[in-house]
C-alpha positions as CSV (number, residue, x, y, z in Angstrom):
1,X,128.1,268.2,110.8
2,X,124.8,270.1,109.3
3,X,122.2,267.1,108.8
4,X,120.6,269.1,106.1
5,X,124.0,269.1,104.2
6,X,124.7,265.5,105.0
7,X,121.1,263.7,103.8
8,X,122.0,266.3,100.3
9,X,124.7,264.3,100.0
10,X,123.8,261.2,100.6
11,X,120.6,261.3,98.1
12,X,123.1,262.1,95.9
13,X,125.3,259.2,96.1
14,X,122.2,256.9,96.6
15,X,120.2,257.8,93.1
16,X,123.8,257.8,91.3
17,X,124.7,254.3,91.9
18,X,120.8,253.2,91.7
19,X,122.0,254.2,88.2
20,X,125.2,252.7,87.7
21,X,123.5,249.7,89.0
22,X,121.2,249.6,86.2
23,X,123.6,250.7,83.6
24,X,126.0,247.8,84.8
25,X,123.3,245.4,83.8
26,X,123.5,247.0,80.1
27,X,126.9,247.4,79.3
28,X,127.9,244.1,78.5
29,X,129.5,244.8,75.1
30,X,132.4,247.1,74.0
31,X,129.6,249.4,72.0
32,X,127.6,249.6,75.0
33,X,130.7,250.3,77.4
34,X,132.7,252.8,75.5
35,X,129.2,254.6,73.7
36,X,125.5,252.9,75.2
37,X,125.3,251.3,72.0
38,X,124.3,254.8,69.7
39,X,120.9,254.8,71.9
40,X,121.2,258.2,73.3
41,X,118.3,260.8,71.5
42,X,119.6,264.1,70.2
43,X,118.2,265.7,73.4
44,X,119.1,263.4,76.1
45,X,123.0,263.7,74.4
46,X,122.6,267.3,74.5
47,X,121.6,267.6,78.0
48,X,124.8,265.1,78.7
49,X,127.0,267.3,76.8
50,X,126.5,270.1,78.4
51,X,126.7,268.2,81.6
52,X,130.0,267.0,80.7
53,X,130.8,270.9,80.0
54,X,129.5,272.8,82.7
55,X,132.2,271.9,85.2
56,X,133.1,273.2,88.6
57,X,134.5,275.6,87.2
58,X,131.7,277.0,85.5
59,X,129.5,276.8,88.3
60,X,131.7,278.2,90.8
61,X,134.3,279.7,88.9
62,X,132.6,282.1,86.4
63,X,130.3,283.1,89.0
64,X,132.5,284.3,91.4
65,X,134.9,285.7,88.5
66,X,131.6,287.6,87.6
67,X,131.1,289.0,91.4
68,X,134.5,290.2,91.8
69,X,135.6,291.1,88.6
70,X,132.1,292.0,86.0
71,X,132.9,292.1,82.8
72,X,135.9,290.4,82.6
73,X,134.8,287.5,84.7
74,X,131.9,287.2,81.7
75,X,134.4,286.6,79.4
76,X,134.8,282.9,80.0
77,X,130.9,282.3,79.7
78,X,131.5,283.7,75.9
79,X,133.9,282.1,75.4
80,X,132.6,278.6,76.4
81,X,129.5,279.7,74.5
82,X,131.1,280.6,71.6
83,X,133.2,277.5,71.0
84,X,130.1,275.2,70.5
85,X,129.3,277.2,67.1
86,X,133.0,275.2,65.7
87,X,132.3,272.0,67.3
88,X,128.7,272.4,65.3
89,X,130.0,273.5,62.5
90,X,133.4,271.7,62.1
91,X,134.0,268.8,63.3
92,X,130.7,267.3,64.6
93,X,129.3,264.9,61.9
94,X,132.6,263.9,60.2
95,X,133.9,262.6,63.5
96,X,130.3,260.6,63.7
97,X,131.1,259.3,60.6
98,X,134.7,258.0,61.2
99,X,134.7,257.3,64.3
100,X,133.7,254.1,66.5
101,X,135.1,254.8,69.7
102,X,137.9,257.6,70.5
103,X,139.2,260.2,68.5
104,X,141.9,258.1,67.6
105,X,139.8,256.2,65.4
106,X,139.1,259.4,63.7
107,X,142.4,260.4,62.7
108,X,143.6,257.3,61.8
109,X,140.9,256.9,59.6
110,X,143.4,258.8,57.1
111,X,146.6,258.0,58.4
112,X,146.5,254.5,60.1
113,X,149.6,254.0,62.2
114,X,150.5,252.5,65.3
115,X,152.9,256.3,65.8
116,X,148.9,257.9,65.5
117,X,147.0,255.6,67.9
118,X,149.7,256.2,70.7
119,X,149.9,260.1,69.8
120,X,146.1,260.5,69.8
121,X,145.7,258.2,73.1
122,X,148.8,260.1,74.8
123,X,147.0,263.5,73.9
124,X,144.0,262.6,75.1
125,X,145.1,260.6,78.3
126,X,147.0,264.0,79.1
127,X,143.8,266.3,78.8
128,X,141.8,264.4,80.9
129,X,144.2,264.0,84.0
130,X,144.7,267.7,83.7
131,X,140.9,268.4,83.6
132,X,140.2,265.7,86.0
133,X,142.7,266.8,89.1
134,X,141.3,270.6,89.8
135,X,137.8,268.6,89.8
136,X,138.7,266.5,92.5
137,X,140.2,268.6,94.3
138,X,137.3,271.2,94.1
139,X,134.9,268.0,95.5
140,X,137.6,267.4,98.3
141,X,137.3,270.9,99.2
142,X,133.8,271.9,99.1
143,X,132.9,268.6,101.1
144,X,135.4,269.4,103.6
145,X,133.4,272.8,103.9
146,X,130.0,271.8,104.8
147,X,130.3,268.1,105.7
148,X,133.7,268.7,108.1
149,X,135.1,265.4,106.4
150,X,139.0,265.4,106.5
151,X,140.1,266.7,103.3
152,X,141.8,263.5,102.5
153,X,138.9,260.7,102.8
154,X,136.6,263.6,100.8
155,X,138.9,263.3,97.7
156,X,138.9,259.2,98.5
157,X,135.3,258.9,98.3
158,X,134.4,261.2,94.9
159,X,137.6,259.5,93.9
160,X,135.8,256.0,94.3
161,X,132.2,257.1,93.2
162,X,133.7,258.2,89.7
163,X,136.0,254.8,89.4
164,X,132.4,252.7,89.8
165,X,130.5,254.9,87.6
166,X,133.0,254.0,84.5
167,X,133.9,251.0,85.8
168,X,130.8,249.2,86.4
169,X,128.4,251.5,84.1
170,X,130.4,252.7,81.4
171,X,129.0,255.6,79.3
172,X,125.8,254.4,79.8
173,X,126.0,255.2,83.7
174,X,128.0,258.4,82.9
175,X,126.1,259.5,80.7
176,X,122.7,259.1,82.7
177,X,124.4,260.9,86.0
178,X,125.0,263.8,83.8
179,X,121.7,264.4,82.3
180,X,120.0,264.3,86.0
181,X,123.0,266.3,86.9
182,X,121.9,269.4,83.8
183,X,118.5,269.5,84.8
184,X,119.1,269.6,89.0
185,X,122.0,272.7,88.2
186,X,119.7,274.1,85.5
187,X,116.7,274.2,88.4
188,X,119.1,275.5,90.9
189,X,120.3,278.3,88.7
190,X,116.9,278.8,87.6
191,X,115.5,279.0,91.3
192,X,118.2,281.0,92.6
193,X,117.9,283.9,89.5
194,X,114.7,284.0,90.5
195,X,115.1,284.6,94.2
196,X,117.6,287.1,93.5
197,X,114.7,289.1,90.9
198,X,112.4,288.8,93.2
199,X,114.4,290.7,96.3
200,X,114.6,293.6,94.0
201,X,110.8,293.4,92.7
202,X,112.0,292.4,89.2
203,X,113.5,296.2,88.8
204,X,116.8,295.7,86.8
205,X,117.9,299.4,87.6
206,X,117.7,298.5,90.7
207,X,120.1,295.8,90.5
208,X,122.8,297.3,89.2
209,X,122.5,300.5,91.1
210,X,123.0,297.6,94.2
211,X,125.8,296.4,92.2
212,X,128.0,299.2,91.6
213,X,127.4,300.1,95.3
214,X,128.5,296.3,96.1
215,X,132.0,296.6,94.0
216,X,134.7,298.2,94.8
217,X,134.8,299.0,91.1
218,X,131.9,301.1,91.3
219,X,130.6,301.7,87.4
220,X,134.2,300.4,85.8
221,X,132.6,296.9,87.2
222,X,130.6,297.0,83.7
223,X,134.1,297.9,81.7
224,X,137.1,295.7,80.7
225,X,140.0,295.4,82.9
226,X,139.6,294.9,86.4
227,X,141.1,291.3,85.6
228,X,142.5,291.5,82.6
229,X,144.8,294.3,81.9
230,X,146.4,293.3,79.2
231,X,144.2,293.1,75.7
232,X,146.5,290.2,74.7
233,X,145.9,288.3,77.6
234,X,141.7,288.4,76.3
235,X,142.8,287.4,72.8
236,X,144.8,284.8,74.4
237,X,142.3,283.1,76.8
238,X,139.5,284.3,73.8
239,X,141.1,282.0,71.7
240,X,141.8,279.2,74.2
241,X,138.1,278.7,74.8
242,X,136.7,279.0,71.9
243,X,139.4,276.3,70.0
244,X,139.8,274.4,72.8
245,X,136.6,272.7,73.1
246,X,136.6,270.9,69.0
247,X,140.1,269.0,71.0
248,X,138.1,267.9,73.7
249,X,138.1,264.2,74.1
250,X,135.2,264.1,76.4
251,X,133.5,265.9,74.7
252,X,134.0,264.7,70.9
253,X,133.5,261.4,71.8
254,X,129.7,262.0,72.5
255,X,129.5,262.0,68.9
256,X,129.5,258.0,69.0
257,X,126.2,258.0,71.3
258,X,123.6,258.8,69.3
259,X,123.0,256.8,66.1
260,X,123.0,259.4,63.4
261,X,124.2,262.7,62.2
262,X,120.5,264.3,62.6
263,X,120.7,263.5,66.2
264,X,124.3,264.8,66.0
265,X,123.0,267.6,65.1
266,X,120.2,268.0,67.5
267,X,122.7,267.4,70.4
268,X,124.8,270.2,70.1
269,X,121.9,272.6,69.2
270,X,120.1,271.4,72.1
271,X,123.6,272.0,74.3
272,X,124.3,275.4,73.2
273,X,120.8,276.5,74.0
274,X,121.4,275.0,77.4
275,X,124.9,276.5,77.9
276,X,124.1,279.6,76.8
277,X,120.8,279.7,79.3
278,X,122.7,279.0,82.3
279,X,125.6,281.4,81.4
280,X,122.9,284.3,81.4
281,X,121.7,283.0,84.7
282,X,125.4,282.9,86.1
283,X,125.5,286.5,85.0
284,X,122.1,287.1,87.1
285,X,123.6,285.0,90.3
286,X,127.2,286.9,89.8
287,X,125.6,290.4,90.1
288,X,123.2,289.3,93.0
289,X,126.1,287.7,94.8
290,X,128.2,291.0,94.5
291,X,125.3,293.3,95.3
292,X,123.3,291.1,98.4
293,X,126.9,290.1,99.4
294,X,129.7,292.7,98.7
295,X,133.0,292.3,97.0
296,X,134.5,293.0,100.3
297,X,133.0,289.9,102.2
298,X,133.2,287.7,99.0
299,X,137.1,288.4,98.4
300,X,137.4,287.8,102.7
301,X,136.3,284.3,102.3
302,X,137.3,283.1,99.4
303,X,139.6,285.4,97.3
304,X,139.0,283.5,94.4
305,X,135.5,284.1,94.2
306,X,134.4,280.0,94.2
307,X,132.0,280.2,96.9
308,X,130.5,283.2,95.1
309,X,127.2,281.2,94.4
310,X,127.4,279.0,98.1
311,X,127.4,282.1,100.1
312,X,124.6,284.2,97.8
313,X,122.5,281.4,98.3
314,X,123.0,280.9,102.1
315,X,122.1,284.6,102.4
316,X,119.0,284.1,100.0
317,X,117.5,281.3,101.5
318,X,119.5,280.2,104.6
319,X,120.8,276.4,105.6
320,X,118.6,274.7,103.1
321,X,119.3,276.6,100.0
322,X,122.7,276.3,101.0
323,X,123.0,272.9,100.8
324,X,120.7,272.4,97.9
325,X,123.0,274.9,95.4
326,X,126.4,273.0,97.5
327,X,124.9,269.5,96.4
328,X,124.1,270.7,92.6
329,X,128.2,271.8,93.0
330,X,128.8,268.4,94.2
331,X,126.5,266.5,91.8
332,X,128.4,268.7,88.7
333,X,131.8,267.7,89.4
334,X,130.6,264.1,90.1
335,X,129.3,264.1,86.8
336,X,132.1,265.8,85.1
337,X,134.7,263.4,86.6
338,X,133.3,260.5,85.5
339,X,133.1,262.2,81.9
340,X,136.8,262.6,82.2
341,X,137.0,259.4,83.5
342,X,135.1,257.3,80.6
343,X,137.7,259.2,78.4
344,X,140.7,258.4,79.6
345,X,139.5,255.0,79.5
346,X,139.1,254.6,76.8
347,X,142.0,256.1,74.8
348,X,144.0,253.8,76.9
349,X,142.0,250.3,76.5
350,X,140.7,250.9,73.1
351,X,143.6,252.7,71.2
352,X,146.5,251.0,73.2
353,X,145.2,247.8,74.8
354,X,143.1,246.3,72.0
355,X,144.8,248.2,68.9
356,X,148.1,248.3,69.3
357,X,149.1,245.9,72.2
358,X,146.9,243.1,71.0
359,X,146.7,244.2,67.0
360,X,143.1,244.3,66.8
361,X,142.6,240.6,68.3
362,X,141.2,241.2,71.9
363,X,138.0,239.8,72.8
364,X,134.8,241.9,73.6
365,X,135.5,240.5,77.6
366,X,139.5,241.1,77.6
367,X,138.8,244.9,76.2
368,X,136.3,245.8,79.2
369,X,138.3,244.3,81.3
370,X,141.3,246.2,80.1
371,X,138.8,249.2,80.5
372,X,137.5,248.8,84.0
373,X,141.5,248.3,85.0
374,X,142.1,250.9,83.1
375,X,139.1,253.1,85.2
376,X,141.1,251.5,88.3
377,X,144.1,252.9,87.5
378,X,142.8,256.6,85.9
379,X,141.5,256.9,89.3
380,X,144.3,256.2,91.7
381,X,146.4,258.5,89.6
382,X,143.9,261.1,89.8
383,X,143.2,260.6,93.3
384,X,147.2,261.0,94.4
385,X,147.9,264.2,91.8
386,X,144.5,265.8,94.4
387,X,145.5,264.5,97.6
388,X,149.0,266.2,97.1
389,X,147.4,269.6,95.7
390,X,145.5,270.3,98.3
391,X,147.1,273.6,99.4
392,X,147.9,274.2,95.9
393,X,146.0,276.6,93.4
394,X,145.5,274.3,90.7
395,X,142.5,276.5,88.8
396,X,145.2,276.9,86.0
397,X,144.8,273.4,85.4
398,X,141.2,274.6,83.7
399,X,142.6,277.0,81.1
400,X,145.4,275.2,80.8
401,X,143.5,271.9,79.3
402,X,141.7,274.6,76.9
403,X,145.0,275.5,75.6
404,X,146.8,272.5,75.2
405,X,143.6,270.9,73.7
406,X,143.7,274.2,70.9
407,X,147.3,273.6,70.0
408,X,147.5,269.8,69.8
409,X,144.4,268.2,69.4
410,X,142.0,271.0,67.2
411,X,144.9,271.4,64.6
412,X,145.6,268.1,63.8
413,X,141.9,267.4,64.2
414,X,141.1,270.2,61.6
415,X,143.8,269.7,59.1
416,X,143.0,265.7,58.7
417,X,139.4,266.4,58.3
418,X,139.7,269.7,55.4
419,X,143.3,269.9,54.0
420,X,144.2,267.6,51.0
421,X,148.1,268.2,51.5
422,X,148.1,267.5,55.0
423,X,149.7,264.1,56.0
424,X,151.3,262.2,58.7
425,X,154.5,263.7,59.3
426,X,152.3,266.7,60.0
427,X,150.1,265.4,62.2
428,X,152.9,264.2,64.3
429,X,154.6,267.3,64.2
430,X,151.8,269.3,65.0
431,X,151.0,267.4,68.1
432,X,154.3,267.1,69.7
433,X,154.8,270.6,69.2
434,X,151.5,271.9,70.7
435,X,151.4,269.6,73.3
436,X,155.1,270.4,73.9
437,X,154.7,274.2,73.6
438,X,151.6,274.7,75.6
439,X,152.9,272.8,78.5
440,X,156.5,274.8,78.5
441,X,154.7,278.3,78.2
442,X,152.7,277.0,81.5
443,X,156.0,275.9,83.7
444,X,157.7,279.6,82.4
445,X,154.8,281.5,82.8
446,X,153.7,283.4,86.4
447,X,150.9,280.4,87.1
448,X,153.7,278.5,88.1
449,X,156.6,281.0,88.3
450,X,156.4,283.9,91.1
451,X,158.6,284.9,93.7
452,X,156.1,285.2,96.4
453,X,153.2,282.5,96.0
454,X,154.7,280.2,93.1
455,X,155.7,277.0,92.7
456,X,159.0,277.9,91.6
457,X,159.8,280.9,94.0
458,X,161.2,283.3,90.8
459,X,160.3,285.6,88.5
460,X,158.4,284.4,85.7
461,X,159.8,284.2,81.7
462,X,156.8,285.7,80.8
463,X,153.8,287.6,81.8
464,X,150.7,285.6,80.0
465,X,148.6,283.9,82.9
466,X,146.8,282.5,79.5
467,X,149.4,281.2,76.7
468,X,147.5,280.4,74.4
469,X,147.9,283.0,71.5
470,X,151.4,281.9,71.2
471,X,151.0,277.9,72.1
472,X,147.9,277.5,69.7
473,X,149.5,279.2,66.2
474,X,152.6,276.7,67.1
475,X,150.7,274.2,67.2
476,X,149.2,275.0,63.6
477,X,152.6,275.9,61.9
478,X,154.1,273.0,62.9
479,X,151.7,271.1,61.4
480,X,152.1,272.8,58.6
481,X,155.9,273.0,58.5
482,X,155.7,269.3,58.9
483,X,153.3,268.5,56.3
484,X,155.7,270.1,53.3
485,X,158.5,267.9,55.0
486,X,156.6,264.3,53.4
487,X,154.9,263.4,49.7
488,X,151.2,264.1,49.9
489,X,149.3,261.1,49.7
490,X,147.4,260.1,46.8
491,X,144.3,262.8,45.5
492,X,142.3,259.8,45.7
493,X,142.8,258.5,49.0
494,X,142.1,261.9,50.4
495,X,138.9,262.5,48.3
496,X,137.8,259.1,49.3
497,X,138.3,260.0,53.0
498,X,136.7,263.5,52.2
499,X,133.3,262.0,51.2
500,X,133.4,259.5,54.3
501,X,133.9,262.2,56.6
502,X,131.5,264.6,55.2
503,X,128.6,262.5,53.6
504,X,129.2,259.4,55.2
505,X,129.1,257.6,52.3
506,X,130.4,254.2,52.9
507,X,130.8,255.2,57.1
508,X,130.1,251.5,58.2
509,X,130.1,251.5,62.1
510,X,132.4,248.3,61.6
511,X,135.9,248.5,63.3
512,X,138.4,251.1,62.1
């Protein structure tokens, strides 16, 4: 075992439960649990956002889909980018204004039914166990790498970190670990694009010149379709991204922690400028990587291009940088987990436990300690899907949550919030269907279908790796197809709702 990785590490896990510790001492409420009580600033909820955003996956992912692929591997960073101008523009304030909790409040602020609170909660409970398993198994992997800790305990112990972050912290914790956790990656990133400028005396030529020499794509690396060969596959994951982010649970429900819609505002302005700062700096670290590295020796020990920004920096700056960039990789999913986490929670204790199981009549002290159970249990299930994936390539699961997030959650999310005629029978349908559809195009597609390294050992029913251009305007018509099936409600119930959602006129942060 490397010491230098090891004492990494360890700080790590030190200064993020000297912070649950003093977050535990706060959340003693429901508010301060499921939200920290509205006391985030704009910019402290921004850098959490994007903490809860930039994922493993980003890190890792993008930049070696960047080394070994160029232009196609940038796609994703637009796409990520991209998506924040509809969270901004669409759904942020009204689900401020609506909302108390979980984005089952929000919906059911029009139509308030027990059949919503368990669709909404279901939905959401689904998105984050499929976000929340290729994280953990990323952690399990990269700390078997440099720490040479059985695969096993290493998914056991991020697995336990995350369950006493929610459990004993709540958001307040969570959402403390993730703002530390933006500004160490954005530092790292930051450093590293600087090293790499620096070994080519700031010449940009230079660089690519070193690139195309690095890629066995030579000057197609800087052209579409050395991953993507199929202009409907781009559409498809184009549309994924971008849509799939306004269905986020995680995500939307940082809405509730900041006390107004001027500091809504300022949250996801001051998380786009963030995102879109460290996707230009993957772009930096991906062409370094391929031209200090090679494609060659990148694809040899990792085909999938993950340890992209590990190795770059080992060759950069030896042991220590190594282990400073792995521990910002560690430190990112830890963060993103216990996003996940705090999520999942609380679609299950809020929506389920205290609205529908006990009608609205639990105590502040039964619901969190339905939702530290509930943290318990999110974690056990999480931990077993990873510990029986190891061997498994699970990065699906990523694009995957993106597309069933577009076709269940964003349409019925969109519809409720803009479209008079829209009702419940739509909202229902619309959800069942997307959720439905997106999953089935997954288990018939070639991620899971493929004689040679599938699950299923057979040809698949279809050739999109990325379904969503098919799963997401399902999940739409169906809605819509439902809606005509049921009476409208009254015009002015809806235009009551309207000027909640949108003015937030009459928006009491009372119980929904």
């Amino acid at each position: 075992m490397n010491i230098t990785y090891f004492l990494f590490f360890i700080c790590i896990v030190v200064c993020t439960l000297i912070i649950t510790y003093w977050a535990a001492k706060k959340s003693n409420t429901t508010s301060q649990f499921y939200t920290a009580a509205g006391s985030l600033t704009g910019t402290q909820n921004g850098l959490a956002i994007a903490g809860d955003y930039i994922s493993a996956a980003s890190f890792l992912g993008i930049i070696g889909a960047i080394a070994l692929y160029g232009y196609d591997g940038f796609l994703y960073s637009i796409g990520f980018l991209v998506s924040y101008l509809i969270v901004l523009l669409l759904v942020a304030e009204p689900i401020h204004h609506l909302g108390k909790f979980s984005l089952g409040d929000v919906i059911c602020a029009r139509f308030p039914s027990t059949k919503m609170r368990w669709m909404m909660a279901v939905s959401s409970f689904i998105i984050s166990i499929l976000y929340l398993i290729p994280q953990l198994v990323a952690a399990g992997l990269l700390i078997r790498l440099l720490l040479d800790i059985n695969y096993t305990a290493s998914v056991l112990v991020i697995g336990s970190l995350m369950t006493i972050y929610v459990a004993f912290g709540g958001m307040l914790a969570t959402s403390w670990v993730q703002i530390i956790k933006t500004i160490v990656l954005l530092g790292g990133v930051f450093l590293l694009s600087l090293i790499v400028f620096s070994r080519i005396q700031w010449n940009i030529s230079d660089l690519i010149q070193r690139v195309e020499e690095g890629t066995v794509w030579g000057e197609k690396y800087f052209l579409a379709g050395q991953l993507f060969d199929s202009p409907i596959e781009i559409i498809s994951l184009s549309l994924a991204l971008i849509l799939g982010t306004a269905g986020l649970p995680h995500i939307l429900i940082r809405m509730y922690t900041v006390r107004d819609t001027t500091e809504v505002r300022r949250s996801i302005l001051t998380a786009t400028w963030i995102i879109g700062s460290f996707y230009f700096m993957t772009l930096i670290i991906g062409f370094g990587a391929v031209a200090f590295i090679g494609y060659q020796r990148l694809f040899d020990v990792d085909s999938t291009g993950n340890l992209a920004a590990p190795l770059l920096a080992q060759e950069l700056g030896g042991d220590f940088l190594l282990a400073f960039i792995s521990a910002i990789a560690f430190t990112t999913i830890v963060a993103v987990v216990a996003g996940l986490v705090i999520s999942a929670t609380t679609a299950f204790s809020h929506d389920i436990y205290h609205h529908i199981i006990k009608k609205g009549n639990s105590t502040e002290q039964e619901q969190l300690k339905a939702a530290q159970w509930t943290a318990l249990a999110i974690g056990i299930i999480a931990v077993l899907f990873a510990l029986g994936l190891e061997n498994v390539n699970v990065t699906f699961l990523v694009s995957l949550t993106f597309t069933v997030a577009a076709s269940s959650n964003f349409p019925v999310l969109l519809f409720t919030l803009y479209w008079k005629r829209f009702n419940e029978t739509g909202a229902i349908a619309g959800m069942i269907c997307g959720l439905i559809t997106s999953l089935m195009l997954l288990l018939l597609g070639p991620h899971v279908m493929d004689p040679n390294v599938g699950w299923i050992k057979r040809e698949a029913f279809h050739s999109l790796y990325n379904p969503g251009i098919f799963a997401i305007p399902a999940g739409f018509l169906s809605a819509i197809i439902g809606s005509f099936f049921a009476k409208p409600e009254p015009h002015d119930v809806f235009w009551r709702f309207y000027q909640k959602a949108h003015t937030g006129a009459d928006a009491g942060r009372d119980e929904k």
